[in-house]
LUMTI-826870 format. One record per residue (C-alpha): x negated, y negated, z; residue number from 1; chain. Coordinates in steps of 0.25 Angstrom, whole numbers, plus 5000, padded with zeros to 4 digits. Example, Ala and Ser with C-alpha at 12.3 -4.5 7.8 and 13.67 -1.06 7.14 Angstrom:
// residues 2
+------+------+------+------+-------+
:    u :    v :    w : resi : chain :
+------+------+------+------+-------+
: 4951 : 5018 : 5031 :    1 :     A :
: 4945 : 5004 : 5029 :    2 :     A :
+------+------+------+------+-------+
This chain:
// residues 248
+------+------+------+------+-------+
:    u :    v :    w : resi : chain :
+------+------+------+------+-------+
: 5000 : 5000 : 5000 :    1 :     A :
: 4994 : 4986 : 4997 :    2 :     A :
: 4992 : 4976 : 5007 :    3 :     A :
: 5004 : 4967 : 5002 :    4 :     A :
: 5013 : 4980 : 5002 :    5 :     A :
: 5009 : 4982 : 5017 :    6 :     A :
: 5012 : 4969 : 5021 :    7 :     A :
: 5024 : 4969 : 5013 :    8 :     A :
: 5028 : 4982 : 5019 :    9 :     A :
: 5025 : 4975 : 5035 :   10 :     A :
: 5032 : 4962 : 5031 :   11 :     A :
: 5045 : 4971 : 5029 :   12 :     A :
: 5044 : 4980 : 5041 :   13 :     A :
: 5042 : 4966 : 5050 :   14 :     A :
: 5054 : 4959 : 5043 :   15 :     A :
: 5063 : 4972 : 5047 :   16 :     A :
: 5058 : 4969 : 5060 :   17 :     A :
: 5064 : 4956 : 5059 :   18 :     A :
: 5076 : 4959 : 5053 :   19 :     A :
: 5078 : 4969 : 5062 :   20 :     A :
: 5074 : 4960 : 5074 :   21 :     A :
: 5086 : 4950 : 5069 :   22 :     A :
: 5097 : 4961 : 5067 :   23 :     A :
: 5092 : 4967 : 5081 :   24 :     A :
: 5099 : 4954 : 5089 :   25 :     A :
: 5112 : 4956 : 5081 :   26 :     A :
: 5112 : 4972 : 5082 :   27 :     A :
: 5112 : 4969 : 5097 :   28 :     A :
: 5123 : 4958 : 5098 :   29 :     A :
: 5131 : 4968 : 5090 :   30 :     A :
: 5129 : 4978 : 5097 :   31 :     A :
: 5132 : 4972 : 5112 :   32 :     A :
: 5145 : 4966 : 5105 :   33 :     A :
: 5146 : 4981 : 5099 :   34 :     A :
: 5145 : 4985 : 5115 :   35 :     A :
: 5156 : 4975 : 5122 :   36 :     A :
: 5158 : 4961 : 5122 :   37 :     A :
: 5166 : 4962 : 5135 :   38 :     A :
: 5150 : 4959 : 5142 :   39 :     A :
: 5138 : 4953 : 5138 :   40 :     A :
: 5127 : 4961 : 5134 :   41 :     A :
: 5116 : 4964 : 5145 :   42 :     A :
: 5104 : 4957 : 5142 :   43 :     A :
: 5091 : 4968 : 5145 :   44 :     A :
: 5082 : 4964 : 5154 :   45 :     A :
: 5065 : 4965 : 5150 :   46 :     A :
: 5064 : 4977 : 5158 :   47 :     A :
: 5076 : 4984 : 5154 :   48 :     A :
: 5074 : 4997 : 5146 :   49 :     A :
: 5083 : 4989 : 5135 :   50 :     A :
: 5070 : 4979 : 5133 :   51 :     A :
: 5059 : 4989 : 5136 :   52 :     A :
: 5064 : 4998 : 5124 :   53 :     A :
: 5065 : 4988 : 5114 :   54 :     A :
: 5051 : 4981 : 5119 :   55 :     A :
: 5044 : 4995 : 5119 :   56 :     A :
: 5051 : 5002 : 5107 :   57 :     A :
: 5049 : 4988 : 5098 :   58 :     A :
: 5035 : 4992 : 5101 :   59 :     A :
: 5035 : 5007 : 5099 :   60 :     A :
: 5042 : 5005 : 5085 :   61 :     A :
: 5032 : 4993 : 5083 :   62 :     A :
: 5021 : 5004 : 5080 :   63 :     A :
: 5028 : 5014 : 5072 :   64 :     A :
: 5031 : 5004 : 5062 :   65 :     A :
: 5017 : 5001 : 5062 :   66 :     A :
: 5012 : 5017 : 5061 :   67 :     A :
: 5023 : 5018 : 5051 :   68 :     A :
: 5017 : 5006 : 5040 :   69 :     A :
: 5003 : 5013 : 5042 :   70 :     A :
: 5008 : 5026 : 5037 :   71 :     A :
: 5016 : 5022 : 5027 :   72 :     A :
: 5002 : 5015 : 5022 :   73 :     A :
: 4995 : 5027 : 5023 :   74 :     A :
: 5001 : 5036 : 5016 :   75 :     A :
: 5010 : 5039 : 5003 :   76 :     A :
: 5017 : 5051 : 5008 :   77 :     A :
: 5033 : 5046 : 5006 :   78 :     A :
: 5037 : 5055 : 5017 :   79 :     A :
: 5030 : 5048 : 5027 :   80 :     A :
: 5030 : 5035 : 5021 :   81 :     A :
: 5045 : 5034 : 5023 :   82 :     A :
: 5044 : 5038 : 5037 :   83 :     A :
: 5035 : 5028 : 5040 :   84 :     A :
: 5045 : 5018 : 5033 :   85 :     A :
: 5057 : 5023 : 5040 :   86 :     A :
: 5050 : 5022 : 5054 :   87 :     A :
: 5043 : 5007 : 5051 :   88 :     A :
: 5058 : 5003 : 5048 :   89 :     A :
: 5066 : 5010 : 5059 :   90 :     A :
: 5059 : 5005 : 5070 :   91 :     A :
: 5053 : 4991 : 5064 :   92 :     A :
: 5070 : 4988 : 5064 :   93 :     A :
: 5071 : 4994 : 5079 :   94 :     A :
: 5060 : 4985 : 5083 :   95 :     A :
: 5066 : 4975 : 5078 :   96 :     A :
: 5079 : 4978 : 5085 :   97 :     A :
: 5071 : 4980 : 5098 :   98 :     A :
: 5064 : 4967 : 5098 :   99 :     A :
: 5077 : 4961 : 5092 :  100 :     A :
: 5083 : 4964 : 5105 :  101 :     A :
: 5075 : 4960 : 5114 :  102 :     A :
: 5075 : 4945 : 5107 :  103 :     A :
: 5090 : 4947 : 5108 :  104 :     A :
: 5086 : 4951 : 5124 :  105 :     A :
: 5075 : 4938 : 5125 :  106 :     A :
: 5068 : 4948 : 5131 :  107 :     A :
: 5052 : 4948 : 5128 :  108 :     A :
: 5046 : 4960 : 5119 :  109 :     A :
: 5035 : 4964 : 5128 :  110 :     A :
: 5039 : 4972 : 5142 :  111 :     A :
: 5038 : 4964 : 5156 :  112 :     A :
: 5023 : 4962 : 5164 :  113 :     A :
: 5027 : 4973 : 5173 :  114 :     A :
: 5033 : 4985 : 5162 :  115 :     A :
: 5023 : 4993 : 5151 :  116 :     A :
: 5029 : 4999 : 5141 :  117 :     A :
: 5042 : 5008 : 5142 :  118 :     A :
: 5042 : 5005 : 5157 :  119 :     A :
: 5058 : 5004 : 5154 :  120 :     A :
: 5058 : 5017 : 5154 :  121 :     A :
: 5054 : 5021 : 5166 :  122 :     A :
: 5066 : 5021 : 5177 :  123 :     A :
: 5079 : 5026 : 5175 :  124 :     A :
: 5084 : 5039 : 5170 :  125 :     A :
: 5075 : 5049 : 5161 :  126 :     A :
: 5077 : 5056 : 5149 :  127 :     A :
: 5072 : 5069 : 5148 :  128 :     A :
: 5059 : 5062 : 5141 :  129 :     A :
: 5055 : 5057 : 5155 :  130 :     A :
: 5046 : 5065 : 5156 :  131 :     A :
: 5038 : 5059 : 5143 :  132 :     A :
: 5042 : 5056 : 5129 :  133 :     A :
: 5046 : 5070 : 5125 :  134 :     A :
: 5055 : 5072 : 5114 :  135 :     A :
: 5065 : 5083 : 5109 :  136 :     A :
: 5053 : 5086 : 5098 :  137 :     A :
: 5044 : 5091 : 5109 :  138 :     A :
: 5034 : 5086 : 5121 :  139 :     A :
: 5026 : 5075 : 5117 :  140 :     A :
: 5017 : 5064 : 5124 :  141 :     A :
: 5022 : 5053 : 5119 :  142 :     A :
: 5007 : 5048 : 5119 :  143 :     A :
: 5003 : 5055 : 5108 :  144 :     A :
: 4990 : 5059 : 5107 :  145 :     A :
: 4988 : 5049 : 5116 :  146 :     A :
: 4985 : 5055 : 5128 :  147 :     A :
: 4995 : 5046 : 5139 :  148 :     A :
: 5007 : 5054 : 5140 :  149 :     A :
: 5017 : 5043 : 5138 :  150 :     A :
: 5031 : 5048 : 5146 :  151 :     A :
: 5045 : 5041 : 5140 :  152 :     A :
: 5049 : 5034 : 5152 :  153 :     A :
: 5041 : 5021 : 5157 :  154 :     A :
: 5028 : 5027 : 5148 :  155 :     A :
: 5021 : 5033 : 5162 :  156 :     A :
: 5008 : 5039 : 5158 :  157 :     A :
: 5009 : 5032 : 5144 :  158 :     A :
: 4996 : 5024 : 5146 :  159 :     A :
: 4995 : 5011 : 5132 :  160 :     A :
: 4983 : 5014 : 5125 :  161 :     A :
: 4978 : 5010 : 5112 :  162 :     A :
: 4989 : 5003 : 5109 :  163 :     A :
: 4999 : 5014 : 5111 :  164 :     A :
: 5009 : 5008 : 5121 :  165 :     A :
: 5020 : 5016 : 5123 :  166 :     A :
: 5018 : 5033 : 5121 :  167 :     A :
: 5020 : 5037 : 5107 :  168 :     A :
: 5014 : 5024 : 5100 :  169 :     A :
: 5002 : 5027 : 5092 :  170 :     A :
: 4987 : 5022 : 5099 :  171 :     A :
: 4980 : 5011 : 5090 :  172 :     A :
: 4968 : 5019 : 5086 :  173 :     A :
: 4981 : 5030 : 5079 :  174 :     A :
: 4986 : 5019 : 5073 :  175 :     A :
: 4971 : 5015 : 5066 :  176 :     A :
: 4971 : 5030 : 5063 :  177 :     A :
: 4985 : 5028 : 5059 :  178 :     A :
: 4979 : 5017 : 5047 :  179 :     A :
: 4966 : 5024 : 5044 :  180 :     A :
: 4974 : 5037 : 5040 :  181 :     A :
: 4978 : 5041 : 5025 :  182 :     A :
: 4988 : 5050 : 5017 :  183 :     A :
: 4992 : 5063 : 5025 :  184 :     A :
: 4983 : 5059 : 5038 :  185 :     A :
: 4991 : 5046 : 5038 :  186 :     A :
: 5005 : 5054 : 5038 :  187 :     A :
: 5001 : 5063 : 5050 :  188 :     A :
: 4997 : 5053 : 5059 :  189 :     A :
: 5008 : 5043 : 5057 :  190 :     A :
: 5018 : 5056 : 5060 :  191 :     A :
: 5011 : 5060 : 5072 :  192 :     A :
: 5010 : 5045 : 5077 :  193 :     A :
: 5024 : 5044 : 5074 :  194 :     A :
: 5028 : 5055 : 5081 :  195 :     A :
: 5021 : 5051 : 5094 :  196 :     A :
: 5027 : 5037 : 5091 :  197 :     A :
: 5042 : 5044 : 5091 :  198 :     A :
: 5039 : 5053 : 5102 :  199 :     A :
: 5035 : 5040 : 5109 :  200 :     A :
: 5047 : 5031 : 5106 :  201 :     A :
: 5057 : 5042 : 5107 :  202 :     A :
: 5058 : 5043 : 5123 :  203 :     A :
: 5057 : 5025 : 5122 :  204 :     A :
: 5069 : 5026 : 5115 :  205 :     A :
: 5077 : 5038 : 5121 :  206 :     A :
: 5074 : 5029 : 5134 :  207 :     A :
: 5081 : 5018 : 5129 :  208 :     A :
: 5093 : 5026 : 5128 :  209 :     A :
: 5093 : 5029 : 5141 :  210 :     A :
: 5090 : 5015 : 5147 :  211 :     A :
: 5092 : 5005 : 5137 :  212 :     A :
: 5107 : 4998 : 5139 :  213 :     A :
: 5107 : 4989 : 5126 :  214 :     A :
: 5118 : 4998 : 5116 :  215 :     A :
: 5112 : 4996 : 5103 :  216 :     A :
: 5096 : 4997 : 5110 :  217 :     A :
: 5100 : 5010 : 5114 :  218 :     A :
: 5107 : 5014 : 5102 :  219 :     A :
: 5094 : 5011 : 5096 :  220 :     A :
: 5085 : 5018 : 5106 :  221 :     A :
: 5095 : 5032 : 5101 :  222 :     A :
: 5092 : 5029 : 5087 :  223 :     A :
: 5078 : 5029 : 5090 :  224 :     A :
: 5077 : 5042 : 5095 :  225 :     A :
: 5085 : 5048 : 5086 :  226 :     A :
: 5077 : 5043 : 5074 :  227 :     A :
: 5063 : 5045 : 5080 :  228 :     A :
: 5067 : 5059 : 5083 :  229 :     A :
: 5070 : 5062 : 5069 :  230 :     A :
: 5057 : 5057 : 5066 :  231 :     A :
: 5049 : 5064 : 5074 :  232 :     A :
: 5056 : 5076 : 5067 :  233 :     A :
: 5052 : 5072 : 5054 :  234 :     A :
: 5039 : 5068 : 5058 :  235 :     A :
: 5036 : 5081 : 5062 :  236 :     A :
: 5040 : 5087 : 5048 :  237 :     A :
: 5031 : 5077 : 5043 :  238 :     A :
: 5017 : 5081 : 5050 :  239 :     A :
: 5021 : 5097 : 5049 :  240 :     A :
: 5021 : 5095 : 5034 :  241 :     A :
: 5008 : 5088 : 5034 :  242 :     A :
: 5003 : 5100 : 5043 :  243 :     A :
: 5004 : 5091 : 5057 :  244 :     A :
: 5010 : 5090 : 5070 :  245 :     A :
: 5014 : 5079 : 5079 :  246 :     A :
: 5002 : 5076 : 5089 :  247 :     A :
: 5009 : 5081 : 5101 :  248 :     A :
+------+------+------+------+-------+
């Protein structure tokens, strides 16, 4: 791809941020009207899991968007090419409906001095991922090949490192690989960094159904979940027909 195609190809993922930041706001009035006009729709506070979701997800998403436009740069394969395409425009839009609502909010896009990342998860009732981001495909640290052991609630013995915030997301040094990477080596590690991603996100977003309070948020959330689950389905098609595996 030349280097005005790419940044053709970058300015249209960041206007259908922007679109979807604008459609975000009116989604949300909707939906409250949607929900009851007989009482005014409760305004989350910072530190409910309402904003916590939509601050952390906004950046979970954030970075497959940006795996998915390496990939689809470094290779031709029209299978994984159309993946990547569908992931960088499902969740660049449910970004920008994440960050859309919390302008709608007025509340800030990075979490409280006193709360890290996912720390509105911890509390409350548990799913039956409290004891780590596992999913119904099978065990997995959410971590990756990480090493830190990321759980789903409140990310307890998820230690940042190298960029990778939250379990699940990609370290810096995958993502120089990520770039470096050609053809069929490409396709690999982009599946099994997509995987860990999914696994990652997939407890974030079932936590929001559990915990969030805003309708439309948590309809959202369930959506997620869904769509990630299906993916992680397909991705693993993917890597068996190139004679791979998930990383763990």
């Amino acid at each position: 791809m030349s280097a005005s195609g790419t940044r053709r190809t970058r300015w249209v993922a960041g206007s259908a941020v922007a679109l979807a930041v604008l459609f975000a706001g009116a989604a949300t009035i909707a939906s409250a009207r949607d929900e009851g006009a007989a009482a005014a729709p409760r305004t989350p506070s910072a530190e409910s899991a309402d904003a916590g979701f939509a601050r952390d997800m906004a950046v979970h998403h954030q970075q497959a968007v940006e795996m998915s436009f390496l990939v689809r740069d470094r290779t031709r394969d029209e299978d994984v090419r159309r993946l990547a395409y569908d992931i960088a425009n499902t969740q660049a839009n449910q970004r920008g409906m994440l960050l859309g609502w919390l302008d709608l909010w007025e509340l800030p896009k990075t979490a409280p001095d006193d709360q890290g990342p996912m720390a509105w998860m911890s509390g409350g009732h548990d799913s039956p991922d409290a004891g780590g981001p596992h999913d119904a495909h099978g065990s997995h640290d959410a971590g990756g090949s990480h090493g830190t052991g990321g759980t789903a609630h409140g990310g307890a013995g998820f230690a940042a490192h190298d960029g990778a915030l939250m379990p699940g997301m990609a370290t810096r040094t995958e993502l120089a690989r990520l770039g470096r990477a050609e053809g069929e080596r490409a396709e690999i590690l982009f599946l099994q960094l997509m995987t860990d991603h999914h696994k990652g996100g997939i407890p974030m977003a079932r936590g929001c159904v559990e915990r969030c309070t805003v309708g439309v948020e948590k309809r959202l959330a369930r959506g997620m979940v869904e769509g990630q689950r299906s993916e992680l389905d397909l991705m693993a098609d993917m890597l068996a027909a190139r004679g791979a595996a998930p990383r763990s």
